[in-house]
C-alpha positions as CSV (number, residue, x, y, z in Angstrom):
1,X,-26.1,4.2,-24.2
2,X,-23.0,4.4,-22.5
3,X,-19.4,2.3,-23.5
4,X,-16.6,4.0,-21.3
5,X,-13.2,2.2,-21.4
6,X,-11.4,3.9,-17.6
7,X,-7.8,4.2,-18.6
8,X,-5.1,5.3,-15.5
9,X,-2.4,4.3,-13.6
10,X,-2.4,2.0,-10.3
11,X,-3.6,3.8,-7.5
12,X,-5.8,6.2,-9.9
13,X,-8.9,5.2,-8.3
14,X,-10.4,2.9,-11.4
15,X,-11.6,0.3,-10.4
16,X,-14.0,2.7,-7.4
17,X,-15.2,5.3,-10.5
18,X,-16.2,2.6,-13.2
19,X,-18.4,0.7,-9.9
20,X,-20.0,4.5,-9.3
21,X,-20.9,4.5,-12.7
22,X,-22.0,2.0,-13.9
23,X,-24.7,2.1,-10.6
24,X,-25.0,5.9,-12.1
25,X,-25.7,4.6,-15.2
26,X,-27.5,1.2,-14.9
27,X,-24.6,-0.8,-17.0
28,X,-22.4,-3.4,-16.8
29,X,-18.8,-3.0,-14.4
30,X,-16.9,-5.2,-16.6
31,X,-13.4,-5.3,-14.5
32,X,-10.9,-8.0,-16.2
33,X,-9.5,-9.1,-12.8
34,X,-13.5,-10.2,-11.2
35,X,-13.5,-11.7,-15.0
36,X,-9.5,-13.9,-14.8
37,X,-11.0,-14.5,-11.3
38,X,-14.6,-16.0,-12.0
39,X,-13.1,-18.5,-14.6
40,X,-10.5,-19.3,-12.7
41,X,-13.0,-19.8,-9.6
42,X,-16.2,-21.5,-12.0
43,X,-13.4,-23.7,-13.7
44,X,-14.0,-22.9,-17.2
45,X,-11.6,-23.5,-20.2
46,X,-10.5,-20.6,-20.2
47,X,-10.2,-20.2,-16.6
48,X,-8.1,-23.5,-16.3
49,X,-5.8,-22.7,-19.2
50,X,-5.0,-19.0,-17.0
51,X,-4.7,-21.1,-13.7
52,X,-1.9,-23.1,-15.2
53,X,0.3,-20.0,-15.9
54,X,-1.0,-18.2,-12.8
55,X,0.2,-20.8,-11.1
56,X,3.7,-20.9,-12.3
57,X,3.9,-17.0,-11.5
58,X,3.6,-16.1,-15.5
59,X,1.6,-13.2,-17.0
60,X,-1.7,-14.7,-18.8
61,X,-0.9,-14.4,-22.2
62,X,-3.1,-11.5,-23.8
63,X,-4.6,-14.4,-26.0
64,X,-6.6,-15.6,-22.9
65,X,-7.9,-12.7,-21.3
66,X,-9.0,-11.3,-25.0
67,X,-11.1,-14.3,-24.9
68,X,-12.2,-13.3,-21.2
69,X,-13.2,-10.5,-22.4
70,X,-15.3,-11.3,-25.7
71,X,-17.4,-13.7,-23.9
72,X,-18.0,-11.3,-21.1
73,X,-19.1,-8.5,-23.9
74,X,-21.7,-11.2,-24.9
75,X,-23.5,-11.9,-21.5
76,X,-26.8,-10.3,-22.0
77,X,-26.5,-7.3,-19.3
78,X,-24.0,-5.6,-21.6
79,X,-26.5,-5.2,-24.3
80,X,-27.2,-1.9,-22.8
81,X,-23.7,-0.5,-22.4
82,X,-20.7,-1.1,-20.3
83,X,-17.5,-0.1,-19.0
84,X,-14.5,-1.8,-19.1
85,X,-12.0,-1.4,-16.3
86,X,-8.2,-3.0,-16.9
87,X,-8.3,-2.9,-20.3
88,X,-7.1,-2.2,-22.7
89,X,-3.4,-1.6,-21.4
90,X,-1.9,-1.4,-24.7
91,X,-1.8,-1.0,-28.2
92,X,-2.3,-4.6,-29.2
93,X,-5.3,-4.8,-27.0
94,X,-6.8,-1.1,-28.2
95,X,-7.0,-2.9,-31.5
96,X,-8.4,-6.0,-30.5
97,X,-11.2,-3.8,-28.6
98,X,-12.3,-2.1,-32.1
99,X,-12.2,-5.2,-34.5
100,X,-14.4,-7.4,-31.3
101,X,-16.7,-3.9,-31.4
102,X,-17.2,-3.6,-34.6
103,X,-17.4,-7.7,-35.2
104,X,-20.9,-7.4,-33.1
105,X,-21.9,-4.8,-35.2
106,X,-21.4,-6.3,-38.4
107,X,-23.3,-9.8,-36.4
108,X,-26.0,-7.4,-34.9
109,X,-26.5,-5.6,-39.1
110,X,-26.1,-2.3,-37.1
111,X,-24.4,0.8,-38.9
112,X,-20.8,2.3,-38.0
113,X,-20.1,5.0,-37.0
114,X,-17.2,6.0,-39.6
115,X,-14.1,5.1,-38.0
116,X,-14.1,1.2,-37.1
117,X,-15.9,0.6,-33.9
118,X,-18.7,0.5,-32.1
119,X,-19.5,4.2,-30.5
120,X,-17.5,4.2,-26.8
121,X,-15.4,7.0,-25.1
122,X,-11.6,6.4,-23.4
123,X,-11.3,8.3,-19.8
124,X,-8.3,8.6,-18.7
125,X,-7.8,9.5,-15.1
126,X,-5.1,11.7,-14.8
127,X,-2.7,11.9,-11.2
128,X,1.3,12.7,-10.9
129,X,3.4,9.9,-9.8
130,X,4.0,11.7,-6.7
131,X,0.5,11.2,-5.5
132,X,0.2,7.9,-6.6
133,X,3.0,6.9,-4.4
134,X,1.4,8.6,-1.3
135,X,-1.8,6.3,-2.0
136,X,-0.2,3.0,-3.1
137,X,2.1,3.4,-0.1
138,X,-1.0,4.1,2.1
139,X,-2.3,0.8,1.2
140,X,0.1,-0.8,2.9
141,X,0.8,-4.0,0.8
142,X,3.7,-6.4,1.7
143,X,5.0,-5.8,-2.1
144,X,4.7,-2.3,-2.2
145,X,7.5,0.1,-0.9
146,X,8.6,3.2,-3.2
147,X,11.2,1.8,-5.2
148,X,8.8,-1.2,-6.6
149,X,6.1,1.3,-7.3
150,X,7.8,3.9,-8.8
151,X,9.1,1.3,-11.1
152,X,5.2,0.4,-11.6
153,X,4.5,3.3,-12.1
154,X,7.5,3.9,-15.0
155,X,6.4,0.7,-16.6
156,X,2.8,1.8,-17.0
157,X,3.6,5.2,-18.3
158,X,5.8,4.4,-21.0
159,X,3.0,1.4,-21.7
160,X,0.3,3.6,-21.9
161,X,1.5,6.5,-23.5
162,X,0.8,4.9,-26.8
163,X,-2.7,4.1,-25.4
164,X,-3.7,7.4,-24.6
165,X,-2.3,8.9,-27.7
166,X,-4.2,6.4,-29.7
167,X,-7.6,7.4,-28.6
168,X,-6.6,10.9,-28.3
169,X,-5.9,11.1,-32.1
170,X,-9.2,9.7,-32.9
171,X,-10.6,12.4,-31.0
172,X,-12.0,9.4,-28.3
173,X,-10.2,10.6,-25.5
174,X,-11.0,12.4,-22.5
175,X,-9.0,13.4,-19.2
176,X,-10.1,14.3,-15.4
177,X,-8.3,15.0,-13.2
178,X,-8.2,12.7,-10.2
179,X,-5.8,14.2,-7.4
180,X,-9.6,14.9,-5.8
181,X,-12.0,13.9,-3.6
182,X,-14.1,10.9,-5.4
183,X,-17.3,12.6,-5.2
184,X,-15.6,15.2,-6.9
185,X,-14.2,12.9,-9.4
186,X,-17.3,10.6,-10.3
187,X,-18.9,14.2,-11.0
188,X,-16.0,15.3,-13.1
189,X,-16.2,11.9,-15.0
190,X,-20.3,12.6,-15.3
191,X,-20.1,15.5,-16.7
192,X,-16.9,14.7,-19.3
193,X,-19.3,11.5,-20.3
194,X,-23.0,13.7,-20.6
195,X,-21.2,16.3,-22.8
196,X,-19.3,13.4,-25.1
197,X,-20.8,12.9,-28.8
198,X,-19.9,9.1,-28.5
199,X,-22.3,8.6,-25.7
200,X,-25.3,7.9,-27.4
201,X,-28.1,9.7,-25.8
């Protein structure tokens, strides 16, 4: 069964890896933007309370999209594993993933693993800023000119840093490269998640 959280900056090629594999793997592409965006489009409570502060230009409080998130982890197709794209994106968050994780455990009378939470892997895709600026420049967004992304960029790091530190010290963490072609990449990924003992096989 495979749980893969896909940690990495904007531009790091995320949101295209976790869709390869979960086809790869036959499970669930949980991103959190198709999830803000299909309650916001279907109208749902939650999906109206985000609209309002979408709306005003605000950030949806983390409150919200933890919500999002534990009722998406519910639907029936992530029974068999997932992967969750866009978050976490911080401390805070990291923690809410492990108490939700090992809240269905307890729910489902299944055994943990020793540390918390439900077996899953952190893969951090790895790139230097100054590729990341080549690529998000390449997209050619309205918003996007080297000064606003490098800022981006600055406020992800020193955001995420913590992140990635957090799953590295509970020995959850693994990083690939991904200044690469994506074949090369999705393969990289494959082979870091195959050789992981919190993939259950």
């Amino acid at each position: 069964m495979v749980k893969l959280l896909i940690l990495g900056p904007p531009g790091a090629g995320k949101g295209t890896q976790a869709a390869r594999l979960a086809g790869f793997y036959n499970v669930a592409h949980v991103s959190t933007g198709e999830i803000l965006r299909s309650n916001v489009a279907r109208q749902t409570p939650l999906g109206i309370q985000a609209k309002e502060y979408m709306n005003r230009g605000d950030l949806v409080p983390d409150s919200l999209i933890r919500n999002m998130i534990e009722d998406r982890l519910a639907q029936p197709d992530t029974k068999i594993g997932w992967i969750l794209d866009g978050f976490p994106r911080n401390i805070n968050q990291a923690s809410f993933v492990d108490e939700l994780l090992s809240k269905k455990m307890v729910l489902k009378g299944e055994s943990d693993p020793g540390d918390g939470a439900s077996r899953f892997l952190a893969v951090n895709l790895v790139l230097s800023d100054e590729v990341l600026v080549k690529r998000l420049l390449a997209r050619g967004r309205a918003d996007d000119n080297e000064e606003t992304i490098r800022r981006r960029l600055q406020v992800h790091n020193q955001e995420t840093e913590p992140l990635i530190e957090f799953y590295r010290s509970r020995d959850r963490l693994v990083s690939v490269e991904g200044d690469r072609s994506v074949d090369a990449v999705t393969q990289a990924l494959k082979e870091a998640i195959d050789s992981s003992y919190y993939v259950e096989k």
